[in-house]
Structure formats: C-alpha cells, structure tokens
C-alpha positions in Angstrom: -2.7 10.2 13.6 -1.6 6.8 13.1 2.4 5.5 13.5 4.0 5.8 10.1 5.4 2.7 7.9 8.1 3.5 6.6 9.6 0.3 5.6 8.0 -2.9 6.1 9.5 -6.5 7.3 7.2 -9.3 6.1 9.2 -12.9 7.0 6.2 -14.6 5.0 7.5 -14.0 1.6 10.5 -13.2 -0.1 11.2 -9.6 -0.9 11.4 -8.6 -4.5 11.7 -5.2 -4.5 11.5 -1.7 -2.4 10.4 1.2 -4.5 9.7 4.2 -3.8 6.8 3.8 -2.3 5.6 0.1 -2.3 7.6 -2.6 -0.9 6.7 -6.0 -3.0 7.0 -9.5 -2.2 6.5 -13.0 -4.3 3.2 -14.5 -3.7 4.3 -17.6 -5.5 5.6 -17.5 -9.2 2.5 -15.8 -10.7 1.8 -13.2 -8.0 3.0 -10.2 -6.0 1.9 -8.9 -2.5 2.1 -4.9 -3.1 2.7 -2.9 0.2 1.8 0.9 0.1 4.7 2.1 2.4 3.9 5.8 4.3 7.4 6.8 2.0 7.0 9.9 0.4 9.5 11.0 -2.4 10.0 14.4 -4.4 12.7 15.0 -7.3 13.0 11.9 -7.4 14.4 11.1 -3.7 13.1 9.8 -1.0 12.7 11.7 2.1 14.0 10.0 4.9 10.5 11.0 6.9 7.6 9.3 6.5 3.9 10.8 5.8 1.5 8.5 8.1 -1.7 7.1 7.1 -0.1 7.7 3.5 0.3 4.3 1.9 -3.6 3.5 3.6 -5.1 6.1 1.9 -3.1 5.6 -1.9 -4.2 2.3 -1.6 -7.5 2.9 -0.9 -7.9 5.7 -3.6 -6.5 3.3 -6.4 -8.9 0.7 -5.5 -11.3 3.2 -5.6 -10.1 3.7 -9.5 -9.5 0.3 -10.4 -13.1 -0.3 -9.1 -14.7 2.6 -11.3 -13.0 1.9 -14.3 -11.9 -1.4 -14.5 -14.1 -5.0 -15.3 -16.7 -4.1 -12.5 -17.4 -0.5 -13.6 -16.3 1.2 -17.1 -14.1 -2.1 -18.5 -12.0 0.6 -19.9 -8.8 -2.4 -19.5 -8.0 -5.3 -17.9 -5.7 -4.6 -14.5 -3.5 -6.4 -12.5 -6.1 -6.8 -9.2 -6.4 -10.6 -8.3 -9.1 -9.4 -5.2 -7.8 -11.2 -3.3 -7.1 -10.5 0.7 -3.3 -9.5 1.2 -3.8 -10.6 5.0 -4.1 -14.5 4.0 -0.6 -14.6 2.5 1.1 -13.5 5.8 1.8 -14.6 9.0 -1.0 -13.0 11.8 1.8 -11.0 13.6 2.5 -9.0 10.5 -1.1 -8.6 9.1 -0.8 -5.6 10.7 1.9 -4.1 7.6 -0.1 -5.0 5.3 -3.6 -4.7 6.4 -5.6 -2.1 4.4 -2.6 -0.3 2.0 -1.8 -3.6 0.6 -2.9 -5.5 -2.9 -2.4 -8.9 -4.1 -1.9 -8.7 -7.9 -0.8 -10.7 -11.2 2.9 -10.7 -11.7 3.3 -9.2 -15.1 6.3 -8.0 -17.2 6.2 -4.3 -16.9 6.7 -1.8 -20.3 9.5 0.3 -20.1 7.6 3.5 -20.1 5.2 5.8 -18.6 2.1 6.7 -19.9 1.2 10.2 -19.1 -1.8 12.1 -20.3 -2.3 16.2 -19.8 -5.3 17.6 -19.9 -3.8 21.2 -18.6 -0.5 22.5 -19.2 1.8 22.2 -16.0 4.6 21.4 -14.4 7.3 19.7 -16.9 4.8 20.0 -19.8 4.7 23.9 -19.5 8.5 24.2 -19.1 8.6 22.5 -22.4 5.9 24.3 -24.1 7.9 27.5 -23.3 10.8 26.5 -24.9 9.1 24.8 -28.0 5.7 25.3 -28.2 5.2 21.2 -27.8 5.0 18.9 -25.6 6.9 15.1 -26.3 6.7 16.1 -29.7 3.2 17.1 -29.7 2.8 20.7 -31.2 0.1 22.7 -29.2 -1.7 26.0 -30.3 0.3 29.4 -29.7 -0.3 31.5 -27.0 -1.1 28.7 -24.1 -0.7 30.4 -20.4 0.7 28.0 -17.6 -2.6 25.9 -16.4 -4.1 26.2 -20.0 -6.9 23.4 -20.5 -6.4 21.9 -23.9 -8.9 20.9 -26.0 -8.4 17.6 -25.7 -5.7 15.4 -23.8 -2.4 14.6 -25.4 -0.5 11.7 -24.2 3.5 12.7 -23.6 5.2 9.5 -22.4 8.3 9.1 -20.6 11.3 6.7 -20.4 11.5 4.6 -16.8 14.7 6.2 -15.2 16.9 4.0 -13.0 16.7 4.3 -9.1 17.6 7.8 -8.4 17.8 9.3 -11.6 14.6 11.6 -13.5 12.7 10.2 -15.9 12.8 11.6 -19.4 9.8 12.8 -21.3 10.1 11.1 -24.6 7.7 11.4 -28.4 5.5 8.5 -29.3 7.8 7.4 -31.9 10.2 6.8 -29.7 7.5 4.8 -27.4 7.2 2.8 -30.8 11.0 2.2 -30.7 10.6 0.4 -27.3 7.7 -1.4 -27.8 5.8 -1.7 -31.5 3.4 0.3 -32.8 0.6 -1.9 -31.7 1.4 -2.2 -28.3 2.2 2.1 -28.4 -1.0 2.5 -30.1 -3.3 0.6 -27.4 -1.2 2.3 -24.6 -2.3 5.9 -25.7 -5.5 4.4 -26.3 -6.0 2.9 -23.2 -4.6 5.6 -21.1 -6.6 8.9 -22.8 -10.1 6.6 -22.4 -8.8 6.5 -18.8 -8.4 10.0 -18.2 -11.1 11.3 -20.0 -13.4 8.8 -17.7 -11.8 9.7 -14.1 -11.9 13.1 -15.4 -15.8 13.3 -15.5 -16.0 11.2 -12.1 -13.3 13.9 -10.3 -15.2 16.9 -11.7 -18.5 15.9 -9.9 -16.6 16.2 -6.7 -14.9 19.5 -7.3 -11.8 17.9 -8.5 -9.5 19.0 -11.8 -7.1 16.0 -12.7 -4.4 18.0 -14.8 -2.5 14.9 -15.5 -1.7 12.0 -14.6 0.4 8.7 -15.0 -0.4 5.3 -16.0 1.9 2.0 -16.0 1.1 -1.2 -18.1 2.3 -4.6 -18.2 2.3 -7.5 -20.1 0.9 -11.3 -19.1 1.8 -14.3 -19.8 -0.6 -14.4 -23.0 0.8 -10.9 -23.9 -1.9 -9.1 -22.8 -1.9 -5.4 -21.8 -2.8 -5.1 -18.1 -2.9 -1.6 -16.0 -0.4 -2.2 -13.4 1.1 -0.1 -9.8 -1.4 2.5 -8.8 -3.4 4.5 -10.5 -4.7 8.0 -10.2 -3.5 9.0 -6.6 -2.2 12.3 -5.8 1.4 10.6 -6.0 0.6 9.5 -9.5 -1.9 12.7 -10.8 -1.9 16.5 -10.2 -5.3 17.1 -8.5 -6.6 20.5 -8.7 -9.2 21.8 -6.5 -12.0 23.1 -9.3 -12.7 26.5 -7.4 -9.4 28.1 -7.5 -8.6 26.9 -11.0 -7.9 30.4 -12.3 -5.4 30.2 -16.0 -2.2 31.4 -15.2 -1.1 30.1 -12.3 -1.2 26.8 -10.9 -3.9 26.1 -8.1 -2.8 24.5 -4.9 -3.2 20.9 -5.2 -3.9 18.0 -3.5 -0.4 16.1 -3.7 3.1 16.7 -3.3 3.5 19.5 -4.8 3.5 21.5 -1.0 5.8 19.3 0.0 8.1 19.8 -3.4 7.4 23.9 -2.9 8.9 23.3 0.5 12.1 21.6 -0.7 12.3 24.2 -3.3 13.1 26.9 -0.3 15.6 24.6 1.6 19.4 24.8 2.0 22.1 22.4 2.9 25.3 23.9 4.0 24.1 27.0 3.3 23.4 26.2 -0.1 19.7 25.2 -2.0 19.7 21.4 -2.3 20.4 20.1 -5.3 18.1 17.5 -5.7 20.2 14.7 -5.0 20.2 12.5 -2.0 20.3 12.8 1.0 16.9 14.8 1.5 16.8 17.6 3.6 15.2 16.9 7.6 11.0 17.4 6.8 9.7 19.0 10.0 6.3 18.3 11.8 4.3 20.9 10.2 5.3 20.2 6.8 4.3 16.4 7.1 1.2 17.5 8.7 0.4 19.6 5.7 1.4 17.2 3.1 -0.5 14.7 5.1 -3.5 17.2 5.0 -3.1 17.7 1.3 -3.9 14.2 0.8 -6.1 13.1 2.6 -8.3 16.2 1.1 -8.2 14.4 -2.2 -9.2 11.5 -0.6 -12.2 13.0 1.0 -13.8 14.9 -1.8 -13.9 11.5 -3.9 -14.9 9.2 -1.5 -18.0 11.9 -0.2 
C-alpha cells in the first residue's frame, strides 16, 4: 500500500485553501490546482490518520464521472475540468503530490449550497422522515421503511456550514432565498438529470447510488458550472445491489464503516462527541475503510 498524503507542500503556487480533503492552490487568476489529500473526515472532523491511496482513487473516480456525464459523454452540464495536466504547473520535485489525485480547474465563485438528491431513504433523510414524514420540505408517501426506494429522486439541499460545524438540510425555498429562483431551478434540474444518469451507469456494475451531493459554481459569464468532486464514495452513499434488502441499510462502499467505528469509541471513558479532536483510527480500521473504497472503485472501473 502506498505512503499516505496527508497534507501536501507545493512551493510552486500560493496556497488558497485546505479543505477537508483537497488542498488548493492558485494557478493564476482564473485557475486552481485541486489536490485530493489521503484525509479522511466523518461528523464533520477530520481524523488526524490518513487513508492511503485515498485522494488517487477519489480523483480518479470523479474523472471517471465528469468524463461520462459531462461535454465528452451525456453533456448533462458544463464542469469546472480545464484537462489540463496538474504536473506542468509544479516544480519536478513535487510532481510527485500531485501526480494522479490532482485536477487543474476554472476558478469559479462557488453557490452557497449543496445539492443533494435521494433516491432511497437514509441516513439524515430517514431521521427526518421519522419525525415528519418529509424530507427538506418535501412530503413523501406514509409508511416508507429505512432504505425505501422512492419513486422518483427528490432533491433536499443543504446550507454550507463553516469549518467544523454540520451542515443543515434546508427546503428549496429557502435555496431560492440564497440564490433566485432561476439559478434554484437549474440546480435541481441539473443535479436530478445527474443522478438519474450515474444511476443507470452504477446499476450495470452492481452498484445502488442512494444519494449523493453535488456543488455548483458560477463563471465569470454567470454560468452554472459543476464544481469539487463528484459522485465518490466521500460525496454518495454506494450500495452494493445484492444486499440491498428494505429495512436496513446495506454495507456500503464509503465511510460509513469508518463512521460505525467512531460511533463505538470513547474518550475519557465517555462516547466522543463528535467534536475535535478525533479519536486515534487503528491499522485495521484504515485498512477496512481503505478496502471499502477501493471496492467502489473496482466494480465501476471493471
């Protein structure tokens, strides 16, 4: 197994930002160099271990996306991919950070939302179904199980939380608050086409996407752009199709192990609260997370 990145330290450009995952740098004014880090976070924090060969493979995957559904394959939307090679904005000692989990894309000015789309009822979206048979203000037929497929995808945004806090679920008016109703509109649009299409790819290799996530930006003419990642198992809830079973949730191909884990751990004798610092991961449990993905990875890419 490869030696993780956790961080990286690119002299070559000026650092703009460290996310959670991706580190990015200014490729001029009009461009960023996007570095899939081997970070991993859950709740919200990040673990202070890294998951090798992570940011490789996320990178890989949402190329992988980007290639099926974007100008070269379905032209469901414009994105943010320049294709151009990461290694040719760097120095040759540090091509090794950035070589294959990196992307060169278009600077853009992100949307102060997430667009998520369900296509089963889970995590967060069956917590609040339970409480009032909705889900971000879209009411949902009576009598839904956890892992319920619904007849067709809703889109249930959320509001872009500040480092370290959780991100709130929010209703499409209140998207239309933030951004218009024409730009809302196309979002939902743009990101249900999306599903619906990987959907269909995933299912021909076994694979259930339950939801996923989808961020946009704007350019400088004000179009809408799909930005960040798309559709990895840090971004989506992959389901392997032969244990899908209504009721419970299958074990998927993401983070979820890893969050299952934390869910089980105590600090000072106590369960952690969910609030950094992140409990010590041991060896087998970034093994297994490790394993998780790259199984995703594998069933697509067959």
């Amino acid at each position: 197994m490869s030696v993780a990145l956790h961080s990286s330290n690119l002299k070559s450009l000026p650092l703009l930002a460290r996310g959670k995952v991706r580190d990015n740098y200014a490729v001029g004014e009009d461009k960023i160099l996007m570095v899939a880090s081997d970070r991993i976070s859950a709740f919200d924090v990040v673990m202070g271990e890294a998951i090798p060969g992570k940011g490789a493979l996320l990178t890989q995957m949402a190329l992988f996306w980007f290639d099926k559904l974007g100008p070269k394959g379905l032209n469901i939307c414009p994105n943010h991919l320049t294709g151009e090679d990461p290694t040719q904005f760097v120095s040759q000692e540090e091509s090794e950070q950035v070589l294959g989990r990196s992307m060169i894309v278009k600077r853009l000015t992100p949307l102060p939302i997430e667009a998520v789309v369900r296509g089963y009822l889970a995590g967060s979206g069956w917590s609040e179904y339970q409480v009032g048979q909705n889900v971000c203000g879209v009411p949902l037929p009576a009598h839904l199980q956890n892992a319920s497929r619904l007849s067709d995808p809703i889109f249930t945004p959320a509001a872009k939380a500040e480092a370290g806090e959780h991100d709130e679920n929010i209703t499409f008016n209140q998207v239309v608050d933030k951004v218009g109703l024409t730009l809302a509109n196309k979002v939902r649009e743009y990101s249900i086409n999306l599903y619906l299409a990987a959907s269909e790819i995933a299912a021909k290799a076994g694979i259930i996407i339950a939801d996923t996530k989808f961020e946009f930006g704007l350019d400088q003419d004000g179009t809408l752009v799909l930005m960040d990642e798309i559709l990895t198992p840090d971004s989506s809830r992959y389901w392997p199709a032969e244990d899908y079973e209504v009721g419970s949730n299958p074990p998927s191909f993401d983070k979820q192990f890893l969050r299952d884990w934390l869910n089980t751990c105590t600090v000072n004798g106590l369960p952690w609260n969910k609030t950094p610092p992140a409990p010590p991961l041991p060896q087998d449990v970034i093994l297994k997370t490790a394993e998780k993905y790259q199984e995703a990875w594998t069933r697509l890419n067959k």
